[in-house]
PDBQT receptor file of N, H, CA, C and O in Angstrom, charges set to zero:
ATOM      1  N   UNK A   1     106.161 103.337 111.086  1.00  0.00    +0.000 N 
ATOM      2  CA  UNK A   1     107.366 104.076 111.453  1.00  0.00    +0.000 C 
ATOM      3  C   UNK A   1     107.506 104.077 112.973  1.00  0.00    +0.000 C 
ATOM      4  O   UNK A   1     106.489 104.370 113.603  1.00  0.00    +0.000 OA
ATOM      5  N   UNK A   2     108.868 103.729 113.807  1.00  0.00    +0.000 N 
ATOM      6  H   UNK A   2     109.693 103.491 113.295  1.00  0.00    +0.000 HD
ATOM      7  CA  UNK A   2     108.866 103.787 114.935  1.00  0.00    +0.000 C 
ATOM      8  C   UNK A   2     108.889 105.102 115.300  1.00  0.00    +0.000 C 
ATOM      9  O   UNK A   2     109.457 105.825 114.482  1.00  0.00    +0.000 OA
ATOM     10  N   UNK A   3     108.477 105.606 116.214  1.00  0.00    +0.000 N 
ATOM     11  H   UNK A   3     108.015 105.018 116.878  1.00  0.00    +0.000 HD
ATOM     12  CA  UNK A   3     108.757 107.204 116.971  1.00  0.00    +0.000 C 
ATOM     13  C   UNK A   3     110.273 107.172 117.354  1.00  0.00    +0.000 C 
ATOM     14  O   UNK A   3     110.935 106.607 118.225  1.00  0.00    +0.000 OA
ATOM     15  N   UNK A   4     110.512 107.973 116.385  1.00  0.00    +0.000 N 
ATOM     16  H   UNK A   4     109.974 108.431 115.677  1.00  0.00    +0.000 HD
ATOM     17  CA  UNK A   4     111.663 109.063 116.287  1.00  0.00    +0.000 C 
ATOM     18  C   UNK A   4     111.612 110.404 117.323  1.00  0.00    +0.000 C 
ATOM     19  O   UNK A   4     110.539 110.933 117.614  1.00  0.00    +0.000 OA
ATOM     20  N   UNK A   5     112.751 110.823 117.775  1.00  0.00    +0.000 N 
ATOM     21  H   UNK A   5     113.623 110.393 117.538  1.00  0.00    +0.000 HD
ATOM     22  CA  UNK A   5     112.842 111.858 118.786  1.00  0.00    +0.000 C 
ATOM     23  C   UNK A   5     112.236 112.972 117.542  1.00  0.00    +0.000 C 
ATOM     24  O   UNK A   5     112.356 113.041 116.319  1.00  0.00    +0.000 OA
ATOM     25  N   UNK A   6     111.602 113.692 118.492  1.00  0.00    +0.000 N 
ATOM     26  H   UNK A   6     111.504 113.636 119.486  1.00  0.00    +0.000 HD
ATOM     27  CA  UNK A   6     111.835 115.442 118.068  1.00  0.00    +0.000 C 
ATOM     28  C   UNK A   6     112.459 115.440 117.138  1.00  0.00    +0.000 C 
ATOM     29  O   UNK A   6     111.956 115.142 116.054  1.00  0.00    +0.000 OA
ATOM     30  N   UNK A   7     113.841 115.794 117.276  1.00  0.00    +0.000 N 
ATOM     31  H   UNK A   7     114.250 116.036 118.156  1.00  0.00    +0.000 HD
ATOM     32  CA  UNK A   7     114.661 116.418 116.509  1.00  0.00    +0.000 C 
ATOM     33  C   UNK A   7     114.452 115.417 114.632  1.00  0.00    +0.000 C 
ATOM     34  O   UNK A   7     113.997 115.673 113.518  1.00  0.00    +0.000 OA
ATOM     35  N   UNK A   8     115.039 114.413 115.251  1.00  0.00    +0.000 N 
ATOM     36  H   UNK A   8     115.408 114.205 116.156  1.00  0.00    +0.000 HD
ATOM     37  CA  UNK A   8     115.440 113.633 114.518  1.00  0.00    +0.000 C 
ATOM     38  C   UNK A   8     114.302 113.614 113.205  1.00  0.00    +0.000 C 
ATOM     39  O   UNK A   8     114.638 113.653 112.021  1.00  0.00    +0.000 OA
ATOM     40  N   UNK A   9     113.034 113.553 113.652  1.00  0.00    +0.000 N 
ATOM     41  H   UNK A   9     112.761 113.522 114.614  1.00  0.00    +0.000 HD
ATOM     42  CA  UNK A   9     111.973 113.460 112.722  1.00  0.00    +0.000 C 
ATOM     43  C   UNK A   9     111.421 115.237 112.261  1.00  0.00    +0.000 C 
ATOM     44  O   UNK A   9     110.775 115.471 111.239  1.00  0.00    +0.000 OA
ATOM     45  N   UNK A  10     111.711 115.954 112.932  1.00  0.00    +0.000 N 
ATOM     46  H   UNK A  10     112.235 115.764 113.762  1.00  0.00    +0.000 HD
ATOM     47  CA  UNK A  10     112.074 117.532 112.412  1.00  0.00    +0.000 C 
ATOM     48  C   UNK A  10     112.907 117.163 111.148  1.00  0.00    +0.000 C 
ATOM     49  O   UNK A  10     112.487 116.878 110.026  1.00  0.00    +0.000 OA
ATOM     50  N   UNK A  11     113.878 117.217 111.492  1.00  0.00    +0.000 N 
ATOM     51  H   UNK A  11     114.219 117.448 112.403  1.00  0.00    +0.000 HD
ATOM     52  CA  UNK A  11     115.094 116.386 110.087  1.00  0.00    +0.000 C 
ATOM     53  C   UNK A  11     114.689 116.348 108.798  1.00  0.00    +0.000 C 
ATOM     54  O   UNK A  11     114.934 116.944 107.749  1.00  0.00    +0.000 OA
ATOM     55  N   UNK A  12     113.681 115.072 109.360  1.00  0.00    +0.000 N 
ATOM     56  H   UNK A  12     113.482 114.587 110.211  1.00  0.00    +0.000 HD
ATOM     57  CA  UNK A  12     113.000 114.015 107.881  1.00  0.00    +0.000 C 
ATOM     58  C   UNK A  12     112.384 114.853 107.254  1.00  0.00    +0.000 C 
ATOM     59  O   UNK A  12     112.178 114.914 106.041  1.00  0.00    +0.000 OA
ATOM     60  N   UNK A  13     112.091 115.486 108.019  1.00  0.00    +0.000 N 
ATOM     61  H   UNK A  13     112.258 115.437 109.004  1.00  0.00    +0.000 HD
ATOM     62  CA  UNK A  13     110.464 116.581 107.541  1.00  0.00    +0.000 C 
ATOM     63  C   UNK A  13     111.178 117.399 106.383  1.00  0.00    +0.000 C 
ATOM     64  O   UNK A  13     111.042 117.347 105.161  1.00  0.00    +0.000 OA
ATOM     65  N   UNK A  14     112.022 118.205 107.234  1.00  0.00    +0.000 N 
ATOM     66  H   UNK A  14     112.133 118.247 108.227  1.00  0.00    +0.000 HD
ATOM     67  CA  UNK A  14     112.830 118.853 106.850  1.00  0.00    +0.000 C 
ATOM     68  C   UNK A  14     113.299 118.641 105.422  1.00  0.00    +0.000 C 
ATOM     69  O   UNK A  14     113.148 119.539 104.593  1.00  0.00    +0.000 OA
ATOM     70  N   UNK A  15     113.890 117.427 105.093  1.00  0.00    +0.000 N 
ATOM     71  H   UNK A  15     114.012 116.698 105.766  1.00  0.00    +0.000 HD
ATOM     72  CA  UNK A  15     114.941 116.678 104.300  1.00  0.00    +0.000 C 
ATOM     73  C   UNK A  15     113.997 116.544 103.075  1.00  0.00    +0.000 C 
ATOM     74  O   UNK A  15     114.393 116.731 101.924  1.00  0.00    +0.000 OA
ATOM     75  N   UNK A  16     112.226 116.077 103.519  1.00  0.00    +0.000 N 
ATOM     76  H   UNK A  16     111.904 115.925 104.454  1.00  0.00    +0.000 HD
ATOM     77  CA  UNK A  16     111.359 115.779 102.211  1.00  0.00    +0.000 C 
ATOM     78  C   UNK A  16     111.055 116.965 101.572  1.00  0.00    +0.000 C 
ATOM     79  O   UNK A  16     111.317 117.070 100.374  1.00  0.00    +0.000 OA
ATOM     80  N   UNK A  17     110.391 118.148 102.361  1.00  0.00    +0.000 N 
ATOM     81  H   UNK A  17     110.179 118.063 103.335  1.00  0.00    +0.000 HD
ATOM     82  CA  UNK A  17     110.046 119.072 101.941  1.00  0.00    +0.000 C 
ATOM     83  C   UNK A  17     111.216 119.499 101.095  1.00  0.00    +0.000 C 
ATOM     84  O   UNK A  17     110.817 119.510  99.931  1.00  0.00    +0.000 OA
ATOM     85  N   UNK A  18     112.676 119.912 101.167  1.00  0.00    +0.000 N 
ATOM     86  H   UNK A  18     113.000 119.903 102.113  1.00  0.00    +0.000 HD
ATOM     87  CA  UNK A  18     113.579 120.372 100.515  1.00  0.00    +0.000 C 
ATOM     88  C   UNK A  18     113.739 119.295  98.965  1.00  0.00    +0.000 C 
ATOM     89  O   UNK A  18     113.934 119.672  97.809  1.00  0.00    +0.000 OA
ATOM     90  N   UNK A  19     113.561 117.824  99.521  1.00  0.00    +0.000 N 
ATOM     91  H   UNK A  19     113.403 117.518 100.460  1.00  0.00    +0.000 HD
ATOM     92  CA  UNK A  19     113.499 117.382  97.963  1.00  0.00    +0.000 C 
ATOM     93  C   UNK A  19     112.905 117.332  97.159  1.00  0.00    +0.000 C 
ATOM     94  O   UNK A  19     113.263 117.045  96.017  1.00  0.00    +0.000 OA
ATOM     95  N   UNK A  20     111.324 117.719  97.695  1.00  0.00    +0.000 N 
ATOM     96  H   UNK A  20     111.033 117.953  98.622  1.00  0.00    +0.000 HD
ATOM     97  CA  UNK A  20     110.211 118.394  96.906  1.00  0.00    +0.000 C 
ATOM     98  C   UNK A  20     110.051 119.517  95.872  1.00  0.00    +0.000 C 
ATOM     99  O   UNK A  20     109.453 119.651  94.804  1.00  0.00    +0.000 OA
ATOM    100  N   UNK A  21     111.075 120.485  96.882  1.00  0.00    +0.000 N 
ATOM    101  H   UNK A  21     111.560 120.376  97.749  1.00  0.00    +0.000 HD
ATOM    102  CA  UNK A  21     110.759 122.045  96.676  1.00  0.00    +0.000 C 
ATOM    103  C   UNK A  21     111.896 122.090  95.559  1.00  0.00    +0.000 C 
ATOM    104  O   UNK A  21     111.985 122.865  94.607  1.00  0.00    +0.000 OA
ATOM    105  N   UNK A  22     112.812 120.957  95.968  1.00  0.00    +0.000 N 
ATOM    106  H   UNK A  22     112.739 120.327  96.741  1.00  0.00    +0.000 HD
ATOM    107  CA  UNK A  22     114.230 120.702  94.349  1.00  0.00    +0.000 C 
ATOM    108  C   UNK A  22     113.460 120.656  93.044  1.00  0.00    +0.000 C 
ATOM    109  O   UNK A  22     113.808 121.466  92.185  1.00  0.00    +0.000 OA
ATOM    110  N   UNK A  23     112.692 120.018  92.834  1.00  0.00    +0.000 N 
ATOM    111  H   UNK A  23     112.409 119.361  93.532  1.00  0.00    +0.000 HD
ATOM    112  CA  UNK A  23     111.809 119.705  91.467  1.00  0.00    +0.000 C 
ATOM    113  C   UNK A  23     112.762 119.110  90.659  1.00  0.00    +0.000 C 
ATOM    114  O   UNK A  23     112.823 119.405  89.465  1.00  0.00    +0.000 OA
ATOM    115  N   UNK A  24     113.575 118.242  91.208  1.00  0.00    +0.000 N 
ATOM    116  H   UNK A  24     113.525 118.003  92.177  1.00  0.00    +0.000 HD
ATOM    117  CA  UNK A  24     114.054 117.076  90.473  1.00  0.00    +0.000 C 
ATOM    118  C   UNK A  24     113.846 115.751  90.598  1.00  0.00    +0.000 C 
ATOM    119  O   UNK A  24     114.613 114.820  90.353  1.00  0.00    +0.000 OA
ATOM    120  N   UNK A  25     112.800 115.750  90.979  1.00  0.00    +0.000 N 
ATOM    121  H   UNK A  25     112.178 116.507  91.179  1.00  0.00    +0.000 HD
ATOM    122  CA  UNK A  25     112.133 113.981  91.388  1.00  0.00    +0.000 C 
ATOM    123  C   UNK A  25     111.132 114.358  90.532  1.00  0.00    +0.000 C 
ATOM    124  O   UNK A  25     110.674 115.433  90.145  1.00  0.00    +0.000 OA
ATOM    125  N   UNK A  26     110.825 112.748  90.260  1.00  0.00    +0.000 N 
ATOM    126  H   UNK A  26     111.197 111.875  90.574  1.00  0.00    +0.000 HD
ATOM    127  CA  UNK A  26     109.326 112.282  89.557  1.00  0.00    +0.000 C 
ATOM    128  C   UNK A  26     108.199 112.636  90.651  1.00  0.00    +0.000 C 
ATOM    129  O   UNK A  26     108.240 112.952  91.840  1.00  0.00    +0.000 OA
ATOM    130  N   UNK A  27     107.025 112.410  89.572  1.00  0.00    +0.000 N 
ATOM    131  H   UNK A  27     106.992 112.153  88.606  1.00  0.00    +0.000 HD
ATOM    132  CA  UNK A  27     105.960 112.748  90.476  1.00  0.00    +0.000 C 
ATOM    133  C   UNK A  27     105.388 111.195  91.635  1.00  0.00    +0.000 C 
ATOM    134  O   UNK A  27     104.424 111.005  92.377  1.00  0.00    +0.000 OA
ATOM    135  N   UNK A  28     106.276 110.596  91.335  1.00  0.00    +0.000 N 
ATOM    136  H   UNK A  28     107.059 110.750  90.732  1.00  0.00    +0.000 HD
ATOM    137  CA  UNK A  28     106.532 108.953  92.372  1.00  0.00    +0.000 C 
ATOM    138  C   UNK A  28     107.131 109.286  93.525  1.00  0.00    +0.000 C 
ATOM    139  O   UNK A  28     106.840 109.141  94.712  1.00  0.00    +0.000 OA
ATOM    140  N   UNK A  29     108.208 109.858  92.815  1.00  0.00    +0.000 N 
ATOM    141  H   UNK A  29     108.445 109.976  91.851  1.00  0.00    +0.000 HD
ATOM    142  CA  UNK A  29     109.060 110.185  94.109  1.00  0.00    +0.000 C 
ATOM    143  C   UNK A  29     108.462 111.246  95.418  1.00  0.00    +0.000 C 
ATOM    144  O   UNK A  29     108.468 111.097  96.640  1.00  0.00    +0.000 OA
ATOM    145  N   UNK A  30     107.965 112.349  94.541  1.00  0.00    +0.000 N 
ATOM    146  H   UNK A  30     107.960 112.470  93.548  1.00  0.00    +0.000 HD
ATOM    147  CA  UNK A  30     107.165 113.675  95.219  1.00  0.00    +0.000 C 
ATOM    148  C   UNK A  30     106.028 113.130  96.308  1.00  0.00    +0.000 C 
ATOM    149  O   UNK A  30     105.840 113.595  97.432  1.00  0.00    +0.000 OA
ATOM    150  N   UNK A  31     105.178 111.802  95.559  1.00  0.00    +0.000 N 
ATOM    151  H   UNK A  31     105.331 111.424  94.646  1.00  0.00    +0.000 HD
ATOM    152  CA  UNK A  31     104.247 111.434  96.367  1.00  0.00    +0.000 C 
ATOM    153  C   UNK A  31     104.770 110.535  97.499  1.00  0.00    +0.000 C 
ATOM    154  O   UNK A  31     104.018 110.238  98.427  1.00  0.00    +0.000 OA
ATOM    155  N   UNK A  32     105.916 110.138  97.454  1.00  0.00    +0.000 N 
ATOM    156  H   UNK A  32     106.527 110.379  96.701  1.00  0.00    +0.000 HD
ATOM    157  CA  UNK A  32     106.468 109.311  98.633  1.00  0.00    +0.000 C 
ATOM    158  C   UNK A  32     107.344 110.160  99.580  1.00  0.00    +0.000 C 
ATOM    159  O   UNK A  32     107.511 109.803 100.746  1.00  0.00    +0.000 OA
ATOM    160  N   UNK A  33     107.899 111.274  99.085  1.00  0.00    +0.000 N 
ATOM    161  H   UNK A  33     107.764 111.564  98.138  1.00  0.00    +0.000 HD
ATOM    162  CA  UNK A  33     108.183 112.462 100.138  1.00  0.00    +0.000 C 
ATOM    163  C   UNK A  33     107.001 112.871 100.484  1.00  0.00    +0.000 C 
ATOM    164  O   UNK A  33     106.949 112.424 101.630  1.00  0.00    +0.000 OA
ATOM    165  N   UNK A  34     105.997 113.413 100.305  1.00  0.00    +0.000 N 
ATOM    166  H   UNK A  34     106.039 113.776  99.374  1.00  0.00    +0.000 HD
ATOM    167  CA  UNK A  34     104.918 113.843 100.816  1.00  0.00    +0.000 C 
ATOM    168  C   UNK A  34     104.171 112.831 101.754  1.00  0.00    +0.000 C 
ATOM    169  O   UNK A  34     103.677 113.046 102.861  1.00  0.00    +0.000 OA
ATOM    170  N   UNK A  35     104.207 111.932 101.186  1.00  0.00    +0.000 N 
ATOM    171  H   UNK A  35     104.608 111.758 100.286  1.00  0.00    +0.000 HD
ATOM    172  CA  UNK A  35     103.208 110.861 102.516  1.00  0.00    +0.000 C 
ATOM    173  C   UNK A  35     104.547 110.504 104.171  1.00  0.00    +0.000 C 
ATOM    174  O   UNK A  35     104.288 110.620 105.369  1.00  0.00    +0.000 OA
ATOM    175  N   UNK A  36     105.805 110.100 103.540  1.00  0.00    +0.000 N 
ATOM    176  H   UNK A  36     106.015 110.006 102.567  1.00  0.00    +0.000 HD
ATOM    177  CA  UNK A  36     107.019 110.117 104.457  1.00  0.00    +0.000 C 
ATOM    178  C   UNK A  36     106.724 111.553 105.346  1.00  0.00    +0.000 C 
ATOM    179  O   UNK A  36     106.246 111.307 106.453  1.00  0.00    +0.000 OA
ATOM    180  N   UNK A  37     106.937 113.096 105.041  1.00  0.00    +0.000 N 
ATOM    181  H   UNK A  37     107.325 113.296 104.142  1.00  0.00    +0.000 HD
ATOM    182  CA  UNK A  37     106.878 113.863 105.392  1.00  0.00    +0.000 C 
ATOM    183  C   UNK A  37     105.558 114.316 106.242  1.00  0.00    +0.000 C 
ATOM    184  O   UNK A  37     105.664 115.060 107.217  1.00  0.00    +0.000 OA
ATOM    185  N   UNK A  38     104.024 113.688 105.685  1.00  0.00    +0.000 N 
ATOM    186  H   UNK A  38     103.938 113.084 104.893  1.00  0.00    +0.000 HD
ATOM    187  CA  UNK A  38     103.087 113.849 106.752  1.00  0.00    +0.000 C 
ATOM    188  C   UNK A  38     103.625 112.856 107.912  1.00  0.00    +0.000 C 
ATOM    189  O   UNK A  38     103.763 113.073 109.116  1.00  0.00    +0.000 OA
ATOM    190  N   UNK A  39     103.849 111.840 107.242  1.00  0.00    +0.000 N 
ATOM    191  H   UNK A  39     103.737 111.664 106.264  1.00  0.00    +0.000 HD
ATOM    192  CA  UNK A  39     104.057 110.975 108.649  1.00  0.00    +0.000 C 
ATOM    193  C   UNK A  39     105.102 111.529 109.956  1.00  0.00    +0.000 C 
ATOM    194  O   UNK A  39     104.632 111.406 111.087  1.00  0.00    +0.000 OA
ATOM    195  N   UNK A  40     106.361 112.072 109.835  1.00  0.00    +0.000 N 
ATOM    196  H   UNK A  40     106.742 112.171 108.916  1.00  0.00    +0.000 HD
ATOM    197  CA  UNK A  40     107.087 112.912 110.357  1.00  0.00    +0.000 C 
ATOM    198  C   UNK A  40     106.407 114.238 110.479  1.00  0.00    +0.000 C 
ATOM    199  O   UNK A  40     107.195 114.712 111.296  1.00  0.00    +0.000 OA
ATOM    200  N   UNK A  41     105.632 115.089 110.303  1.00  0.00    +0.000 N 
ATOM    201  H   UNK A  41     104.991 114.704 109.639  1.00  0.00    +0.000 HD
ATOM    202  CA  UNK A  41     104.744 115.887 110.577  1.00  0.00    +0.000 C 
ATOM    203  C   UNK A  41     103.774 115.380 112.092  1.00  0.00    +0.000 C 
ATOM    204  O   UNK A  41     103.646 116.195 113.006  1.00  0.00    +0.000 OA
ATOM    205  N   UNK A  42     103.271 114.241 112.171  1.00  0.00    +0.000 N 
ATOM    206  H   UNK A  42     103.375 113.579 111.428  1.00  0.00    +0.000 HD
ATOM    207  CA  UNK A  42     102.524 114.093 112.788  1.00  0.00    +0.000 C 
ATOM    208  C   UNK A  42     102.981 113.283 113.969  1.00  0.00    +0.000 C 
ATOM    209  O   UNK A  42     102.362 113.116 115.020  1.00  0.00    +0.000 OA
ATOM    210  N   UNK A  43     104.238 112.773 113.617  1.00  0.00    +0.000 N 
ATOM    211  H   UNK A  43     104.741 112.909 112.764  1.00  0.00    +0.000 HD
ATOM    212  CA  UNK A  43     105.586 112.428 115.115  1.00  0.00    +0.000 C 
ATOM    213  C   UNK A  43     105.611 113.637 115.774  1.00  0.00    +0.000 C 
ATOM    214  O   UNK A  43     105.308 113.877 116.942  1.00  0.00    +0.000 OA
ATOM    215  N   UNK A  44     105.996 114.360 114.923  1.00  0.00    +0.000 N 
ATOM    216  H   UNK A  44     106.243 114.165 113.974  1.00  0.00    +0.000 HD
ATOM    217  CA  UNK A  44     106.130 115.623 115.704  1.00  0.00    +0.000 C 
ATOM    218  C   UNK A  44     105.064 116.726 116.334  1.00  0.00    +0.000 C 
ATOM    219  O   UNK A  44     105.312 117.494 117.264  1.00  0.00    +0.000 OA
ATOM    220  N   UNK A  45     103.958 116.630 115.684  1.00  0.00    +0.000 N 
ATOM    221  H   UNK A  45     103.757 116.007 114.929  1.00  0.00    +0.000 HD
ATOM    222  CA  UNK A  45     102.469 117.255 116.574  1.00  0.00    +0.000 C 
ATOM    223  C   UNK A  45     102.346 116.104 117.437  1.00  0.00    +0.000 C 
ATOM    224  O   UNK A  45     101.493 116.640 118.145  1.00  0.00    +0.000 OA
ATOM    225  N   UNK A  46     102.494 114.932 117.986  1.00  0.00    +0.000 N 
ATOM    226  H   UNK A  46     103.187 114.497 117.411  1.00  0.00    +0.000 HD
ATOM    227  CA  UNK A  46     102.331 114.208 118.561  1.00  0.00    +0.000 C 
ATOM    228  C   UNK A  46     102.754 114.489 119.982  1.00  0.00    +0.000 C 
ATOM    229  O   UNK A  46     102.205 114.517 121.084  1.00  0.00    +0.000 OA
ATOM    230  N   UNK A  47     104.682 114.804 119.197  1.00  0.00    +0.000 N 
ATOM    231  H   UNK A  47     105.128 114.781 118.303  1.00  0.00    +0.000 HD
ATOM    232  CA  UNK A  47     105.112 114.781 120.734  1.00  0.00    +0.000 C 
ATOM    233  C   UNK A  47     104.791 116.040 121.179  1.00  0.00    +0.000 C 
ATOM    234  O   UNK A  47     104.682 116.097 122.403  1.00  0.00    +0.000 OA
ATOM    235  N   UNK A  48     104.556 117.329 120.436  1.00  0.00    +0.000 N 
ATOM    236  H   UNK A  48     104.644 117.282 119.441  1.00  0.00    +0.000 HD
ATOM    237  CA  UNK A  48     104.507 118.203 120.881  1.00  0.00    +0.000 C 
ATOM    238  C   UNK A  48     103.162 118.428 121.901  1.00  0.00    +0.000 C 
ATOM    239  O   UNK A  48     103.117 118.932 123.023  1.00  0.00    +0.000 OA
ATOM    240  N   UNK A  49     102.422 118.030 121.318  1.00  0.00    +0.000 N 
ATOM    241  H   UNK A  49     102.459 117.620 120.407  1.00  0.00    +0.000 HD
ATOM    242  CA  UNK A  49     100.871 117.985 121.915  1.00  0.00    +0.000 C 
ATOM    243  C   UNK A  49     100.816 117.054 123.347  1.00  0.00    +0.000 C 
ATOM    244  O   UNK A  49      99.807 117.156 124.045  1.00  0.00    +0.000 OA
ATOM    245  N   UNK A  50     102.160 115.948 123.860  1.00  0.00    +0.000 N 
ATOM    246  H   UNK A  50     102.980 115.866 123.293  1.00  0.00    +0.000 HD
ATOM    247  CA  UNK A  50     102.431 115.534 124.877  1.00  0.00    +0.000 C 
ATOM    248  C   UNK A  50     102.967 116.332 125.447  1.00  0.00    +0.000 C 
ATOM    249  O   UNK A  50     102.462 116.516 126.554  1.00  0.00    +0.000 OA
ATOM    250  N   UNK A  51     103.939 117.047 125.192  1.00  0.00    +0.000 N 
ATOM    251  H   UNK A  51     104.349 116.897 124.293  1.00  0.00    +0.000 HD
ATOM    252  CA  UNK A  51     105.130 117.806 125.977  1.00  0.00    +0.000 C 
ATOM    253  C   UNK A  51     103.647 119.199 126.336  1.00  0.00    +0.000 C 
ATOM    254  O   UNK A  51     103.579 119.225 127.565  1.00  0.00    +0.000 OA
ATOM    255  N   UNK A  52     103.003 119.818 125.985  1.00  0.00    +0.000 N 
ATOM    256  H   UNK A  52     103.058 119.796 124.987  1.00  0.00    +0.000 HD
ATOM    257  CA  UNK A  52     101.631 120.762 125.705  1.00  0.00    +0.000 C 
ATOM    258  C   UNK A  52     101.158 120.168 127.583  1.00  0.00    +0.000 C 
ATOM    259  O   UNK A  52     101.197 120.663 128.709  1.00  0.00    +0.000 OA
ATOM    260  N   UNK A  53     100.734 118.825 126.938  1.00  0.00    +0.000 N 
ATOM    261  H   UNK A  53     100.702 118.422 126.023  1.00  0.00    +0.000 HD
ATOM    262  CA  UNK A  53      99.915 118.520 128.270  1.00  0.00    +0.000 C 
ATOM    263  C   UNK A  53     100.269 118.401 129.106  1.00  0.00    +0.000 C 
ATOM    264  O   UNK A  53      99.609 118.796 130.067  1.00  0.00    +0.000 OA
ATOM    265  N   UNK A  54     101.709 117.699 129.336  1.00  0.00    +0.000 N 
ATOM    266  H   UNK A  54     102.245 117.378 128.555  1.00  0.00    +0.000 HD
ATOM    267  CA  UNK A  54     102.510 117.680 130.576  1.00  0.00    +0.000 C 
ATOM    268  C   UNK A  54     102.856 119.241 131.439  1.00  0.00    +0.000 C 
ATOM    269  O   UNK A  54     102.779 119.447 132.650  1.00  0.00    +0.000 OA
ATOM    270  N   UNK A  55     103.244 120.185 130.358  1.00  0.00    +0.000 N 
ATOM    271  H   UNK A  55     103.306 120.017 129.374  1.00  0.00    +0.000 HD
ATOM    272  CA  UNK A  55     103.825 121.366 131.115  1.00  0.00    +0.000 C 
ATOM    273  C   UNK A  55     101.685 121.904 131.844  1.00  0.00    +0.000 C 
ATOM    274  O   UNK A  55     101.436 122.280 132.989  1.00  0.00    +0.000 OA
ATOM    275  N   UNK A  56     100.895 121.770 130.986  1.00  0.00    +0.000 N 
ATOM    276  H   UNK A  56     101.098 121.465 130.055  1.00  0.00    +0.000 HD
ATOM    277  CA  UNK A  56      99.706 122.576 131.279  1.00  0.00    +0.000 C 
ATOM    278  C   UNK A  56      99.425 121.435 132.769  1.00  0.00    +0.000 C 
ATOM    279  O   UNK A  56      98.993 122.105 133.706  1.00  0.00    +0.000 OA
ATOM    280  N   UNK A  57      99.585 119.907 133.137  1.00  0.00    +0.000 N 
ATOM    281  H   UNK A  57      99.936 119.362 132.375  1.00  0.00    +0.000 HD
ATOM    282  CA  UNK A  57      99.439 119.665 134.578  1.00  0.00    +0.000 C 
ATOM    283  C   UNK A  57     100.278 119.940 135.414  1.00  0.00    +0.000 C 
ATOM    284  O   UNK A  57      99.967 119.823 136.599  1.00  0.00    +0.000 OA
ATOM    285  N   UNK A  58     101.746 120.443 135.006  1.00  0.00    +0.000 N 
ATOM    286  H   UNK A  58     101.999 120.538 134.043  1.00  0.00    +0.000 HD
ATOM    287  CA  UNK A  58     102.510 120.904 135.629  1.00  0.00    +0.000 C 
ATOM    288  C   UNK A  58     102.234 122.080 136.329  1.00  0.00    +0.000 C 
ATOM    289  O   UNK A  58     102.526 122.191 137.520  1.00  0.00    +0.000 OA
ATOM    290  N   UNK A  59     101.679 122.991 135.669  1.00  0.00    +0.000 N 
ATOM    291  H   UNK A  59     101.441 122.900 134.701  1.00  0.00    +0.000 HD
ATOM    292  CA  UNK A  59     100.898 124.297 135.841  1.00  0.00    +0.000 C 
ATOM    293  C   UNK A  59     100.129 124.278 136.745  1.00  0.00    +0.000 C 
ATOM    294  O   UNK A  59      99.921 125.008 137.714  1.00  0.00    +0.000 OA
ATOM    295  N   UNK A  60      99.630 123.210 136.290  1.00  0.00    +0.000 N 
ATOM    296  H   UNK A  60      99.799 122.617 135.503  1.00  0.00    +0.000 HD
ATOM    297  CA  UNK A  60      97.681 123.224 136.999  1.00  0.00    +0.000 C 
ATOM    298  C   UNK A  60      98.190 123.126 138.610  1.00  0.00    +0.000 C 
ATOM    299  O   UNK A  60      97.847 123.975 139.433  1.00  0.00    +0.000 OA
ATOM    300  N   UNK A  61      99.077 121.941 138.958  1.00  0.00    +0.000 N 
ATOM    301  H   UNK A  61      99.355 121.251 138.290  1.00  0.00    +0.000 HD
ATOM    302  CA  UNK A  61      99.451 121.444 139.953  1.00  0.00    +0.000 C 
ATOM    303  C   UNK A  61     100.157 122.609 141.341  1.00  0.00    +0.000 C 
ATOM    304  O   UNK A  61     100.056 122.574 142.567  1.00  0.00    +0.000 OA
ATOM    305  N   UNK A  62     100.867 123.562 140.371  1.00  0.00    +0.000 N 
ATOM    306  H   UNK A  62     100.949 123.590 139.375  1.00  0.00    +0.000 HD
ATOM    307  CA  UNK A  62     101.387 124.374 141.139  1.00  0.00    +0.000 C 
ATOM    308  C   UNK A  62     100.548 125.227 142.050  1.00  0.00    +0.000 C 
ATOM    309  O   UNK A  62     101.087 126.032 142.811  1.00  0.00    +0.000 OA
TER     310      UNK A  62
């Protein structure tokens, strides 16, 4: 998966969990929202954990 902004992969996340929580998919489908949805889970601890380090040398620096 290419890195998706923030938002955008918030979204996805967003979008699997809700078609999950529908309980109108197979259990095929459930397991391919769930693996899609970690993956967008972990775009997003990614960037966050960048944006984390940048503001904490920003800090440091001051």
């Amino acid at each position: 998966m290419d890195k998706l902004k923030f938002e955008d992969s918030l979204i996805k996340l967003q979008e699997a969990c809700e078609k999950m929580k529908s309980g109108n998919i197979t259990l095929e489908e459930a397991i391919a929202c769930y693996n899609e949805g970690k993956e967008h889970y972990r775009n997003c601890k990614s960037i966050l954990d960048e944006a984390t380090s940048s503001i904490e040398i920003i800090e440091r620096d001051e």
